[in-house]
C-alpha positions in Angstrom: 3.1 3.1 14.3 0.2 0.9 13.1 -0.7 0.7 10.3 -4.2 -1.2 10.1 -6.8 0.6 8.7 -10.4 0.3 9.6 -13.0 -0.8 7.4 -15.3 2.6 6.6 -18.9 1.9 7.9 -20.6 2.7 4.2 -17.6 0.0 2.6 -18.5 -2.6 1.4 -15.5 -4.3 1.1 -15.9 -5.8 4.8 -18.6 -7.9 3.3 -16.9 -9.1 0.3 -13.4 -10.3 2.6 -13.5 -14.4 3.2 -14.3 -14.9 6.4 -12.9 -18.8 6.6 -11.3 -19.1 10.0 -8.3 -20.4 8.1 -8.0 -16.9 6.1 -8.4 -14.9 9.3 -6.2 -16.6 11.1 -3.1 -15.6 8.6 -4.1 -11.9 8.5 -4.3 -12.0 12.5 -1.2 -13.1 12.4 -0.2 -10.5 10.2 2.5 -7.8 11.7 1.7 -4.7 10.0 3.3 -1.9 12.1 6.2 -0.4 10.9 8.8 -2.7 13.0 7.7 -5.8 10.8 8.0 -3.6 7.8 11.9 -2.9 8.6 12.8 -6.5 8.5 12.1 -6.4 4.6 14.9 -6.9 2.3 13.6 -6.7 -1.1 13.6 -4.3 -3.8 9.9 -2.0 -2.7 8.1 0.5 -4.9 6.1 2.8 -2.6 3.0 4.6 -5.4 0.6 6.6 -3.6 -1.5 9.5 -5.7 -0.7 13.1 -5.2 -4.4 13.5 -4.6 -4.6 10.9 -2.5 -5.6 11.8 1.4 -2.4 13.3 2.8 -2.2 10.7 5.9 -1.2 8.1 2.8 0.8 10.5 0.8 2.8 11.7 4.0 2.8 10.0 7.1 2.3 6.7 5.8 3.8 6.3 3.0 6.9 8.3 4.3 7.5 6.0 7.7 7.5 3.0 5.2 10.0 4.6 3.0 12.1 5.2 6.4 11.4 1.5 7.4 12.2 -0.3 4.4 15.6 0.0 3.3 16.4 1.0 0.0 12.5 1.3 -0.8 11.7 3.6 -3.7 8.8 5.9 -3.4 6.9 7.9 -6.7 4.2 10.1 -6.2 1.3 9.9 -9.0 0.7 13.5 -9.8 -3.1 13.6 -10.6 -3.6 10.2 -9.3 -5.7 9.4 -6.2 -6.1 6.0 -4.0 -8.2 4.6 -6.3 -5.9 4.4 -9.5 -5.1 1.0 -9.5 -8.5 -0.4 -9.9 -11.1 2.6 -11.0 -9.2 5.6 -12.7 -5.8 4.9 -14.3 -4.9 1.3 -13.7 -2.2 1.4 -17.3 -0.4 4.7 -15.7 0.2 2.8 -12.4 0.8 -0.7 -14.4 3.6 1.0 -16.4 5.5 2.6 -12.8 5.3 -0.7 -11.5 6.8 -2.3 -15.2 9.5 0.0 -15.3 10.1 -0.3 -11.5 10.3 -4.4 -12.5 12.4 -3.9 -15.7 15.0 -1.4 -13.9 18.7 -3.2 -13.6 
């Protein structure tokens, strides 16, 4: 599965990425399917929204859990994809704190 998502014609966030040749080199060399996630060996919190479109709350999110080994995955409820930076950036702060914190 791969996992690149393309840039939405009415983003803008394609005109704000660096477009150095130096900068897109490294994300060209990038593996993003799910075979370079299994080869991940650290501790992974998986957050996704529960209002969040379902191909991130399901298919996505769950081949990652499957890929990385011992991941852990939390579902926002109430949250959507934007909840890190617009709507509740303290509620997702605090999973990833505790998530940090945890023996």
């Amino acid at each position: 599965m791969d996992l690149r998502i393309p840039f939405p014609q009415d983003n803008n966030l394609r005109s704000r990425t660096p477009r150095n040749p130096a900068w897109l080199k490294q994300v060209r060399a990038l593996d993003d399917t799910v075979a370079g996630y299994s080869a991940i060996r650290a501790t992974v919190l998986l957050l996704a929204g529960s209002n969040s479109p379902k191909l991130a709350t399901k298919r996505i999110l769950d081949e990652l859990h499957r890929a990385i080994v011992g991941s852990t995955v939390e579902i926002l409820d109430g949250l959507d994809h934007n909840a890190p930076d617009e709507k509740a950036p303290d509620i997702v702060a605090a999973h990833v704190l505790r998530f940090l914190q945890a023996p």
